[in-house]
N, C-alpha and C positions, 0 to 999 in steps of 0.2 A: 847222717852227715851234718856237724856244726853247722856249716858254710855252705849248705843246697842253695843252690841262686835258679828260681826260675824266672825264665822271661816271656810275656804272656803277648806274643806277638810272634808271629810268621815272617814277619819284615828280614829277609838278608841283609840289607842295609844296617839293621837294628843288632843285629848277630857279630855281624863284621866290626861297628863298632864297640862294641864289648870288648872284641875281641884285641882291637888295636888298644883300650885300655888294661891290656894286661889280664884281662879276665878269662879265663880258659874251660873252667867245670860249670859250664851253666846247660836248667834242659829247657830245650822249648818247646811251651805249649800257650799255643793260639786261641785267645778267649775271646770269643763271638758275641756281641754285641750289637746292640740296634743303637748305628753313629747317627741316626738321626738328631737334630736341632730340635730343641725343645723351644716352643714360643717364644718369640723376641729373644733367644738367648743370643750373647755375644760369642764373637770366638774363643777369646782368650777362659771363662768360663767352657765353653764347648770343649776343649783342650782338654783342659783339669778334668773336667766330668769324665770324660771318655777313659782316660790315661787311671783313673780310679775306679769305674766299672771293671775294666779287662782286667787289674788287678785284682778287687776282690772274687772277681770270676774264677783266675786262675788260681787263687789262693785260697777256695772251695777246695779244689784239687790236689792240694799242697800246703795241709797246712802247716808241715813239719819245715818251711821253707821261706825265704825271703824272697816274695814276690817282686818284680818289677812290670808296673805294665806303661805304655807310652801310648801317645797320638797325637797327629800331627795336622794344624788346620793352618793355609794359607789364607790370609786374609787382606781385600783391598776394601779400605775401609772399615766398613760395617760387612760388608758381601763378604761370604766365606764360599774357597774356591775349593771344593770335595777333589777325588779321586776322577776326572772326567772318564764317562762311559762309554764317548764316543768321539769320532778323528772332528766330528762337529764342534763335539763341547771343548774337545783340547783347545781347536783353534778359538775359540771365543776367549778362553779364557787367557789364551797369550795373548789374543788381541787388546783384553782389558790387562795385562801388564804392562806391554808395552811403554816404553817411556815414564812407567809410574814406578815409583816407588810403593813395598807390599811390604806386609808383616808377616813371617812363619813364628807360630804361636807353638809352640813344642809342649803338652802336660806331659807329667812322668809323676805315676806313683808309684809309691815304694810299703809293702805291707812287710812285717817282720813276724816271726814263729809264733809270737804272742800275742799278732792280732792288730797289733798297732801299725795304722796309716800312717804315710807323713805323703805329701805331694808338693809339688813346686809345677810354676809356668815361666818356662823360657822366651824369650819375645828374639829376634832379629829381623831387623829392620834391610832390606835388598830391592835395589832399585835398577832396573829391567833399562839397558838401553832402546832407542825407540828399535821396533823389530817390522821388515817389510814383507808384505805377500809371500816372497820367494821365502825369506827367511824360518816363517811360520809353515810354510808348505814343509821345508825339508824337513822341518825339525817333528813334524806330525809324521812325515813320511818314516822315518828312523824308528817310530816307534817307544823310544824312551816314555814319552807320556804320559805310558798305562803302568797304572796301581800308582800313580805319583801325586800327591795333593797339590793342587794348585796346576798341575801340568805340566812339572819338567823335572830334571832330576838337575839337583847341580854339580853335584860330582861328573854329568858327562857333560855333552855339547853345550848346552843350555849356559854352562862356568863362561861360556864366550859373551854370553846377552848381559853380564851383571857389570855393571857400570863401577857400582857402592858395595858396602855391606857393613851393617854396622852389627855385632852380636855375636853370636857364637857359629863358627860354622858347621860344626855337628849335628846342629838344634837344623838345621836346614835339610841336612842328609839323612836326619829320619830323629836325631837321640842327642842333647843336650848332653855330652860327658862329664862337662863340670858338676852340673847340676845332679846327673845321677848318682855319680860317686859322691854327691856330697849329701845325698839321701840315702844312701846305703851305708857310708860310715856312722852318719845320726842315726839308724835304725840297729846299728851293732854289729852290722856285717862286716867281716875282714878276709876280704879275696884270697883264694887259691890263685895268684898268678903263673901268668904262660912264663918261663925261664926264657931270656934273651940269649 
């Protein structure tokens, strides 16, 4: 197949919007990696590294194939806000949103048949109206939360606490689209789209 697209990521989120970019023949397989933080590293570097491991991971796998792998790190500040483990961590973590403005830092690599990388880092900028006890309770109660960096999905409830947003809103829901079709044409890839 010219045009195998795989995408090295489990994420529904990540699938869907593929999908909503017209993209329709892709397989997926989820390449396992340690998202651990390497020393003093920053987010937006953490991003890229991540989004370029699971790539060349899944592009072991495939190598007749144009790889895309992603990852997504919420960051206040310097503090990078993971996948929370627990209804504890959730709520810490909206509690340090709260009223602040945060960065989702989106990496996406892109590996093509020949082997060659290219990567990019998405940044958008989303600022958290202030959020009260009850607000943070229900939103932990719902459950949205979990598998979500930073601790909330914006595509569901959470869309109500964002004040701002400056950046891309896909980069937030899991996947930069600019960004990735703009890494997939540079690497020679030309979609099988879904027919409207």
């Amino acid at each position: 197949m010219k045009n195998k697209l795989v995408l090295a990521s489990a994420s529904p989120r990540r699938r869907d919007l593929l999908a909503q970019a017209g993209l329709s023949d892709f397989i997926v397989a989820p390449a396992s990696v340690d998202e651990s933080p390497l020393k003093n590293e920053l987010p937006g570097p953490l991003a890229e590294r991540l989004a370029r491991l699971k790539c060349e991971a899944a592009a072991r796998a495939h190598p007749d194939a144009f790889v895309l792998g992603a990852d997504t790190v919420v960051a206040c500040g310097r503090r990078i806000l993971g996948k929370a483990e627990s209804e504890e961590e959730a709520r810490r973590f909206l509690k340090l949103l709260s009223g602040r403005r945060h960065r989702v830092l989106g990496g996406i690599a892109v590996q093509s048949p020949q082997g060659k990388i290219r990567s990019a880092l998405a940044e958008t900028m989303v600022q958290f109206r202030r959020l009260g006890d009850a607000d943070i309770d229900d939103y932990v109660a719902g459950g949205e939360w979990k598998d979500k960096a930073g601790a909330y999905a914006i595509q569901g409830r959470a869309e109500c606490y964002i004040k701002s947003m400056r950046g891309s809103y896909s980069n937030v829901v899991g996947l930069s689209l600019y960004d990735t079709m703009r890494l997939l044409q540079g690497a020679g890839f030309h979609p099988n789209r879904t027919a409207s």
